[in-house]
BAMI-715571 format. One record per residue (C-alpha): residue number from 1; x, y, z. Coordinates in nm, 3 decimals. Example, Ala and Ser with C-alpha at 12.3 -4.5 7.8 and 13.67 -1.06 7.14 Angstrom:
<rs>
[1 [1.230 -0.450 0.780]]
[2 [1.367 -0.106 0.714]]
</rs>
This chain:
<rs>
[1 [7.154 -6.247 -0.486]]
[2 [7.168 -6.433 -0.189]]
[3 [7.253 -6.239 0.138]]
[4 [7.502 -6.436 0.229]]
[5 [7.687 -6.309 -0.058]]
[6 [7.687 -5.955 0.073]]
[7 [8.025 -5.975 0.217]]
[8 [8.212 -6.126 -0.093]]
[9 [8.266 -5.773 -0.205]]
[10 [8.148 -5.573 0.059]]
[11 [8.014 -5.236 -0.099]]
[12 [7.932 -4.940 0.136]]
[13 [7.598 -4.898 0.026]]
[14 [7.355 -5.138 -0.135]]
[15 [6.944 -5.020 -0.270]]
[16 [6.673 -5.322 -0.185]]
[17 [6.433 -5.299 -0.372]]
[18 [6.133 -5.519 -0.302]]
[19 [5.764 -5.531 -0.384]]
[20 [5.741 -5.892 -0.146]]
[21 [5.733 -5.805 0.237]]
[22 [5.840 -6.217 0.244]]
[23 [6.157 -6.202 0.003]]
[24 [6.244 -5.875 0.108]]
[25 [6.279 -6.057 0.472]]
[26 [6.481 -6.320 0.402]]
[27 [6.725 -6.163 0.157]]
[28 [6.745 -5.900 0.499]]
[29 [6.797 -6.158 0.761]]
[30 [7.016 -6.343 0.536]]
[31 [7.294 -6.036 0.517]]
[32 [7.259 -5.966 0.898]]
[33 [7.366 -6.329 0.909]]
[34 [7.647 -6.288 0.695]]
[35 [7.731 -5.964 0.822]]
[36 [7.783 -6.086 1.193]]
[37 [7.961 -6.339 1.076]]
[38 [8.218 -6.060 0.905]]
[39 [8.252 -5.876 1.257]]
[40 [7.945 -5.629 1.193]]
[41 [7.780 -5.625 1.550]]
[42 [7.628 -5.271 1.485]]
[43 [7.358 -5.341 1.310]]
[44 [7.034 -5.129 1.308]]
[45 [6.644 -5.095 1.174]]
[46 [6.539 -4.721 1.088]]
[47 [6.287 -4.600 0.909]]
[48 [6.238 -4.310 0.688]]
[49 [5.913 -4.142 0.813]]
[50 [5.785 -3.807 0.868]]
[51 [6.113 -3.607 1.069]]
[52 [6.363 -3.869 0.997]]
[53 [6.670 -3.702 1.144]]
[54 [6.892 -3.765 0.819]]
[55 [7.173 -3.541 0.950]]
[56 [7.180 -3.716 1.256]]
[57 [7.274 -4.043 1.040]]
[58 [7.578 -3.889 0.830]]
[59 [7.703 -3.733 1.194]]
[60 [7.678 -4.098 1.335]]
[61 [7.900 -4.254 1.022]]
[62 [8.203 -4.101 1.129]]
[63 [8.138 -4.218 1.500]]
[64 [8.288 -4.502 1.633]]
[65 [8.073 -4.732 1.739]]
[66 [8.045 -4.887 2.104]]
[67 [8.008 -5.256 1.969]]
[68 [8.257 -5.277 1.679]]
[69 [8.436 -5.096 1.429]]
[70 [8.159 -5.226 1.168]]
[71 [7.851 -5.029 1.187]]
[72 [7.527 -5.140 0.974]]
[73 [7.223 -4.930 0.943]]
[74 [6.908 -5.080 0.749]]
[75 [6.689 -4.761 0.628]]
[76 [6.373 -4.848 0.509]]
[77 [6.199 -4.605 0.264]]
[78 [5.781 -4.693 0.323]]
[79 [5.691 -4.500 -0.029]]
[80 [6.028 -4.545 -0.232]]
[81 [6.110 -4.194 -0.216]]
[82 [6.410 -3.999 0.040]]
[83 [6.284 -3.657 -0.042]]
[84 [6.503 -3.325 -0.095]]
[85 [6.700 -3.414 0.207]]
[86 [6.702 -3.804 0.264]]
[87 [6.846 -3.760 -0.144]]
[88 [7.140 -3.504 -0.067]]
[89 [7.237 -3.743 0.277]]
[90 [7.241 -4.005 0.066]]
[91 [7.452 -3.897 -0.252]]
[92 [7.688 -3.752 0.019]]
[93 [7.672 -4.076 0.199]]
[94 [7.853 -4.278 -0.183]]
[95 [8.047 -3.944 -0.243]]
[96 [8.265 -3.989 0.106]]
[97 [8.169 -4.391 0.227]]
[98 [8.331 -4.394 0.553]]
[99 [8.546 -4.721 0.637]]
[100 [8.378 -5.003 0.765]]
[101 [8.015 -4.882 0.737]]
[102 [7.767 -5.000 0.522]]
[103 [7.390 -4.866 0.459]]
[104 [7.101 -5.116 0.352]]
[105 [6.818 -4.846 0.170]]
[106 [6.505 -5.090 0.154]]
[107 [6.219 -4.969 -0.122]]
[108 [5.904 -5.096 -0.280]]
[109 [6.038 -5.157 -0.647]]
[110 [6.161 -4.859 -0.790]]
[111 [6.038 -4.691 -1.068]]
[112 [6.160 -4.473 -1.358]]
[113 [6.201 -4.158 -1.181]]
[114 [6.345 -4.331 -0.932]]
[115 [6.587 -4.513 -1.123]]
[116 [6.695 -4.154 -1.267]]
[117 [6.738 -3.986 -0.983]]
[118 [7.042 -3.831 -0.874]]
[119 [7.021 -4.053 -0.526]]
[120 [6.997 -4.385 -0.687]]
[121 [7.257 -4.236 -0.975]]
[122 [7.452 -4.252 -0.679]]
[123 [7.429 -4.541 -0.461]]
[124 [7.426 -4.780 -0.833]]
[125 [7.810 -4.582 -0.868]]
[126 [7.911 -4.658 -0.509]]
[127 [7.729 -4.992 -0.447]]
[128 [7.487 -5.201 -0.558]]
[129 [7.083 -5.180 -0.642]]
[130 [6.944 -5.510 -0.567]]
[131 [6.584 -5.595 -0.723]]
[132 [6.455 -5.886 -0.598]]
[133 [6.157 -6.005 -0.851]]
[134 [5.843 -6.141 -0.767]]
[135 [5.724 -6.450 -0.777]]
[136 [5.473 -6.483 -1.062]]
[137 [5.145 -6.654 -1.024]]
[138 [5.238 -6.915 -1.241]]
[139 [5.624 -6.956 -1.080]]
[140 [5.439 -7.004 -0.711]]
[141 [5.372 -7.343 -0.685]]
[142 [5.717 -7.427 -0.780]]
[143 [5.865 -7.168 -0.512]]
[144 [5.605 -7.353 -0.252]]
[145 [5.749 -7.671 -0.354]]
[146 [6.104 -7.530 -0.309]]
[147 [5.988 -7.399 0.010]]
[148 [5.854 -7.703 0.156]]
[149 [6.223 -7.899 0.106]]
[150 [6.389 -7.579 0.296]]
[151 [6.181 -7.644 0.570]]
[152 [6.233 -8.001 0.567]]
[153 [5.950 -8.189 0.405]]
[154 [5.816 -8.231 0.027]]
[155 [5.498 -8.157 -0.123]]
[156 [5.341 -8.288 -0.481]]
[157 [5.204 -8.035 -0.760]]
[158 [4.840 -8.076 -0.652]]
[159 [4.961 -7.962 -0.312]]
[160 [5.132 -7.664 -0.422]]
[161 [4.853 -7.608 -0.655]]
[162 [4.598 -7.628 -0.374]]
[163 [4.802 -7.405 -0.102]]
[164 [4.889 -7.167 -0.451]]
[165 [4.495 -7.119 -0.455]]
[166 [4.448 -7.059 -0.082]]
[167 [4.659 -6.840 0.010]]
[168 [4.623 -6.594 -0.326]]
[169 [4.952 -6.531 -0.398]]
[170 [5.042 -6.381 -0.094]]
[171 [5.382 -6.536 0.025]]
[172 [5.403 -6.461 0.372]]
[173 [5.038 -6.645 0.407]]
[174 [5.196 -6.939 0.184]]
[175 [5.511 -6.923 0.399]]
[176 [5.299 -6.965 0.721]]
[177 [5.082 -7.252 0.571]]
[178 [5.405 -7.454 0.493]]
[179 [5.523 -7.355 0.842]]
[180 [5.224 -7.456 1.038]]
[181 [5.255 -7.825 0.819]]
[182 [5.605 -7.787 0.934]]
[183 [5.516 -7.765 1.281]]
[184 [5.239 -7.975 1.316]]
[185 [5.342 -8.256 1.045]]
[186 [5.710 -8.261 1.214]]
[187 [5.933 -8.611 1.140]]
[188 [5.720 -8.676 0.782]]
[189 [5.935 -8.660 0.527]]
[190 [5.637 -8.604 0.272]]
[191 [5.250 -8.465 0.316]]
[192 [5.015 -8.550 0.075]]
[193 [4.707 -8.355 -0.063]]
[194 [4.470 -8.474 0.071]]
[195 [4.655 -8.446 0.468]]
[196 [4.729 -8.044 0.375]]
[197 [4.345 -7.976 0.251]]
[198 [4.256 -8.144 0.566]]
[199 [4.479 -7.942 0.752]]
[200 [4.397 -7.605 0.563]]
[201 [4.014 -7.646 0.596]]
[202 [4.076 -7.686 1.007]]
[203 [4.241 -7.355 1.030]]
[204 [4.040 -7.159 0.734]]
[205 [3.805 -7.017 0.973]]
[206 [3.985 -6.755 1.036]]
[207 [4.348 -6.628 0.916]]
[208 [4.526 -6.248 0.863]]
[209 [4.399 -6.234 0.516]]
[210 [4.005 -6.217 0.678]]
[211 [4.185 -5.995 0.951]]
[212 [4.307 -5.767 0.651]]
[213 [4.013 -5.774 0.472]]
[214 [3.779 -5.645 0.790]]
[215 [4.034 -5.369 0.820]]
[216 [4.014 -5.264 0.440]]
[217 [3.611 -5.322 0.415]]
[218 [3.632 -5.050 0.727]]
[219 [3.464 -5.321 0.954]]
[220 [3.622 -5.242 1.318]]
[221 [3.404 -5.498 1.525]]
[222 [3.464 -5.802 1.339]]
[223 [3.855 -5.682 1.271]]
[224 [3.884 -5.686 1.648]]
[225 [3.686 -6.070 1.669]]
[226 [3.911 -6.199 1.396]]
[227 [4.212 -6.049 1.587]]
[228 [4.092 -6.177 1.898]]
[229 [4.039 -6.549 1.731]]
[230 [4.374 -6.516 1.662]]
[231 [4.562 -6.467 1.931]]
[232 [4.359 -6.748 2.078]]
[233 [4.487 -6.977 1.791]]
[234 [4.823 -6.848 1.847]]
[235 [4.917 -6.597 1.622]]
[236 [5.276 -6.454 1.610]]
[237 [5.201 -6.094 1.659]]
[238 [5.517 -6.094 1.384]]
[239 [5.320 -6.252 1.138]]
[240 [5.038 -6.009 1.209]]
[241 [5.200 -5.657 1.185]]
[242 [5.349 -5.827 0.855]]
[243 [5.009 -5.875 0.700]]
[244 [4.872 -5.537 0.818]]
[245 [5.230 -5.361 0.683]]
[246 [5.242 -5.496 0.370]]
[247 [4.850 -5.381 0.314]]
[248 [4.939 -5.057 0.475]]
[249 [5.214 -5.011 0.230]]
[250 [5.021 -5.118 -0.088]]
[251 [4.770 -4.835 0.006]]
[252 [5.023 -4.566 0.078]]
[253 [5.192 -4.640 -0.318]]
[254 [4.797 -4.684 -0.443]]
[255 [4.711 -4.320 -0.245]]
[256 [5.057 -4.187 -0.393]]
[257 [4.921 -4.314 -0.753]]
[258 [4.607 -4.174 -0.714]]
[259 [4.718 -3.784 -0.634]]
[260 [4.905 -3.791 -0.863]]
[261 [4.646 -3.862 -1.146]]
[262 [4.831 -4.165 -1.223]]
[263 [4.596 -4.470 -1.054]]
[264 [4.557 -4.725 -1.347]]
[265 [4.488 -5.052 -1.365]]
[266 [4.908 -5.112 -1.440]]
[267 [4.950 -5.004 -1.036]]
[268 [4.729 -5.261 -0.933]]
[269 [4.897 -5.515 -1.179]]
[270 [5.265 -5.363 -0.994]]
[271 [5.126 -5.430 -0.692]]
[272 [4.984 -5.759 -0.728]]
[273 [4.638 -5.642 -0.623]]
[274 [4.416 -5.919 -0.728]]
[275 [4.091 -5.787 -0.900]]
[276 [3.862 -5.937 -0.687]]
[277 [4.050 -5.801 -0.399]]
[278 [4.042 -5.400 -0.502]]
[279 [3.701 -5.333 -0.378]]
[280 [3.846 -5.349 -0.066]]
[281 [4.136 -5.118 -0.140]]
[282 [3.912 -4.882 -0.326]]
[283 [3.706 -4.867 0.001]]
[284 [4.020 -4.771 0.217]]
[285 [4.141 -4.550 -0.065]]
[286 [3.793 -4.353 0.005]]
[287 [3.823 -4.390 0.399]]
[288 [4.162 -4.330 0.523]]
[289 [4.361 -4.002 0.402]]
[290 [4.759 -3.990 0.348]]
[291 [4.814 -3.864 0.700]]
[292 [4.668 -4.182 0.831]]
[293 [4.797 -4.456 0.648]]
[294 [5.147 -4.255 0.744]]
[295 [5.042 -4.293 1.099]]
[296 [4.880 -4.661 1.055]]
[297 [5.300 -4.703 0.901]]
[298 [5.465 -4.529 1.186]]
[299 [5.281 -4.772 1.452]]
[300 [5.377 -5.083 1.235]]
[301 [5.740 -4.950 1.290]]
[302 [5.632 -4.913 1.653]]
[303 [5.595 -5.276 1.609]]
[304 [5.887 -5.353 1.444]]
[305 [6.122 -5.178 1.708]]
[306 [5.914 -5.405 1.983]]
[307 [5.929 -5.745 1.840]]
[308 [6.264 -5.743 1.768]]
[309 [6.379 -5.554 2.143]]
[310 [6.490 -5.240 1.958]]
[311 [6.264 -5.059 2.195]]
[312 [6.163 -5.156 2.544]]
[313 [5.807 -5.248 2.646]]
[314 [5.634 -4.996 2.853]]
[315 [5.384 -5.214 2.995]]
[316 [5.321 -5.576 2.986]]
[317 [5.171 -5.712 2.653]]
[318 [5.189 -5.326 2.443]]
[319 [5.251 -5.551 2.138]]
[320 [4.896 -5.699 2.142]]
[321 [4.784 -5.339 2.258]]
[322 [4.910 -5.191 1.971]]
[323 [4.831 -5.409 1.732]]
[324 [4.468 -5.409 1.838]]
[325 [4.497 -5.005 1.862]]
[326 [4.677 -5.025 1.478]]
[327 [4.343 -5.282 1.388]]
[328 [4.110 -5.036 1.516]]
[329 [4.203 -4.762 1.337]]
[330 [4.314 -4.874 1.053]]
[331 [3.904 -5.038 1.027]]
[332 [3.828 -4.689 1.040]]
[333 [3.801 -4.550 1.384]]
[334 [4.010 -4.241 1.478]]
[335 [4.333 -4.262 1.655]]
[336 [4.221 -4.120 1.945]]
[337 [3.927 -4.324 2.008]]
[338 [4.106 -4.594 1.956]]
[339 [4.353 -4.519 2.188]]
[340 [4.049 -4.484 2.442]]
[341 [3.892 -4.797 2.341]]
[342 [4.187 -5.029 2.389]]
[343 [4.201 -4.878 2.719]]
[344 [3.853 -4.943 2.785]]
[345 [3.707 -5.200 2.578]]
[346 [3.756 -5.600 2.563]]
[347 [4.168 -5.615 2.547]]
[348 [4.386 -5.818 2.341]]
[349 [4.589 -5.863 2.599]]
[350 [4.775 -6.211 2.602]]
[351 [4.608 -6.316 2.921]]
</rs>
C-alpha cells in the first residue's frame, strides 16, 4: 500500500506495522504527503514511552485544531505493545472516531498476541492494519535496482549484487549508498560496477554500521572517533539517529524476548539479525538493562522532535550533542557521565 493511497478511503485509524526503519519511512512520509494534499495541516510525531499522557490524546480528538479541521497524530509504539491504558484509549479511540481525525499507530511487526488483542481487534474493525514486508535477502538486489531508477540512474546485477553484500541487508545503509552515487554521480544516466566498487571502497573506512558496531561491542572511545569521522565526512545527523534507533529498537524486542524466556534463534531470524552480527547484540544484551535501552529510545525521540523542528534547539548544535551523549552511553558509559563528558571532553560540535 502506497501512502499516497491513504486518502482514497480515508479510515480514522490505520496500524503500521514495520520491522524496516527504511520502508516504514517512506510509506510515513508518503501519507503526510497525501494527507496535506487532502487539507490535513495538523499533523504530529508522538511516541509511546514511559508516561505517555494517553488521556491527554482522546481529550485533544474532540478539540478543534488551530491549523485545520483535519488533525493527524502519528503514535509510534518502540516495543509493539500500548499497555493496559494505551489499549483501552485506543479501542475507545475506533469505538467513537471523531470527524476528520485520523491516528497512524506505528509497530515493529506484530505478533500473535498482538494480532489477538482486543486493541488491534479494534483498530482492524475501524481501520486498517498495514504490514509492510521485508525485503528478503534474495529480493534486495532487485529492490536496489528499483531504487537506483527512483533516484534517477540505473545499476546492473553485479552492482546490486556488490552494494547487496556491502551494506548487509540493511536498507537505510543501501539507501544511502545509492544516494551518495546519486549525489556524487549526478547527470549519468547509468554507473557501472566497477565506478560503484571504486566509489564504495573510498568511503568504507568508516560508515554508521562501524559506528553501530563500536556502540554494541561497548567500545565508547572509538564510537566517539567513528562519530567524529563522520561528521567530518558529512554525515546527516538523520541518517545517524536512524542507524542507532533501529539498533536500539532491535535490542529492546531481543531484551523483551529474552525475559520472557522466549530468546530463540526464530527472534533473531524476525529481526534480521545476521549471525555473524549477534555477538555484538549478545554483548549489549549483557551490558545495558531495559531501563537503558528505554532511555537510549527516549533520546532518539529527543532527536526525532529536533531534526524535524518539533522541538526548539536550546543551544547551538544540541543535535550533534546529543547524538554524541546517545553514542556514549549507549557504548556503555552511564548517562550521567556522559552528560559530563560531552560537556567536558572533545565535542561533536559542528564547528
Amino acid at each position: 500500500m502506497q501512502g499516497s493511497q491513504i486518502t482514497q478511503q480515508l479510515k480514522p485509524v490505520y496500524l503500521l506495522a514495520s520491522g524496516e526503519p527504511l520502508l516504514t519511512r517512506d510509506w510515513l512520509d508518503d501519507a503526510r504527503k497525501a494527507l496535506r494534499d487532502a487539507g490535513f495541516e495538523d499533523i504530529i510525531n508522538l511516541q509511546s514511552d514511559t508516561g505517555f499522557d494517553w488521556q491527554s490524546l482522546l481529550q485533544e480528538g474532540d478539540m478543534l485544531s488551530l491549523f485545520s479541521n483535519s488533525k493527524c497524530r502519528i503514535v509510534t509504539l518502540p516495543n509493539g505493545k500500548p499497555g493496559q491504558v494505551g489499549s483501552k484509549a485506543i479501542q475507545a479511540l475506533c469505538e467513537t472516531p471523531a470527524e476528520g481525525n485520523v491516528y497512524i499507530f506505528v509497530t515493529p511487526p506484530i505478533d500473535r498476541q498482538s494480532r489477538n488483542s482486543s486493541w488491534c481487534k479494534a483498530i482492524q474493525a475501524c481501520g486498517e492494519i498495514v504490514e509492510i514486508k521485508p525485503v528478503y535477502d534474495n529480493q534486495l538486489a532487485d529492490w536496489l535496482r528499483q531504487r537506483a531508477q527512483l533516484k534517477g540512474f540505473s545499476i546492473d546485477n553485479q552492482a546490486a549484487q556488490f552494494l547487496a553484500v556491502c551494506t548487509e541487508g540493511n536498507l537505510l545503509s543501501a539507501d544511502q549508498e545509492l544516494e551518495k552515487l546519486a549525489i556524487r554521480f549526478a547527470g549519468h544516466d547509468s554507473i557501472d560496477f566497477e565506478t560503484i566498487q571504486d566509489s564504495v571502497a573510498q568511503s568504507a573506512r568508516y560508515s554508521h554500521f562501524l559506528l553501530v558496531d563500536a556502540c554494541l561491542a561497548g567500545k565508547p572511545r572509538r564510537a566517539l572517533r567513528i562519530l567524529k569521522s563522520l561528521q567530518a565526512e558529512g554525515y546527516a545527523s538523520t541518517q545517524l539517529r536512524w542507524a542507532l534507533q533501529n539498533s536500539l529498537e532491535q535490542l529492546d524486542r531481543l531484551k523483551l524476548a529474552q525475559t520472557g524466556g522466549s530468546l530463540s534463534d526464530r527472534t533473531w531470524q524476525e529481526l534480521r539479525i545476521w549471525r555473524n552480527k549477534q555477538p555484538l547484540y549478545r554483548q549489549a544484551l549483557e551490558r545495558l538493562a531495559s531501563v537503558q535501552i528505554e532511555r537510549l529510545l527516549q533520546s532518539c525521540a529527543t532527536l526525532d522532535r529536533l531534526g524535524k523542528g518539533q522541538q526548539d534547539s536550546e543551544f547551538p548544535h544540541q543535535e550533534w550533542f546529543e547524538i554524541k551523549s546517545l553514542v556514549v552511553e549507549f557504548s556503555g558509559v552511564s548517562a550521567d557521565f556522559a552528560s559530563e563528558s560531552s560537556i567536558r571532553g572533545s565535542s561533536v560540535s559542528g564547528k
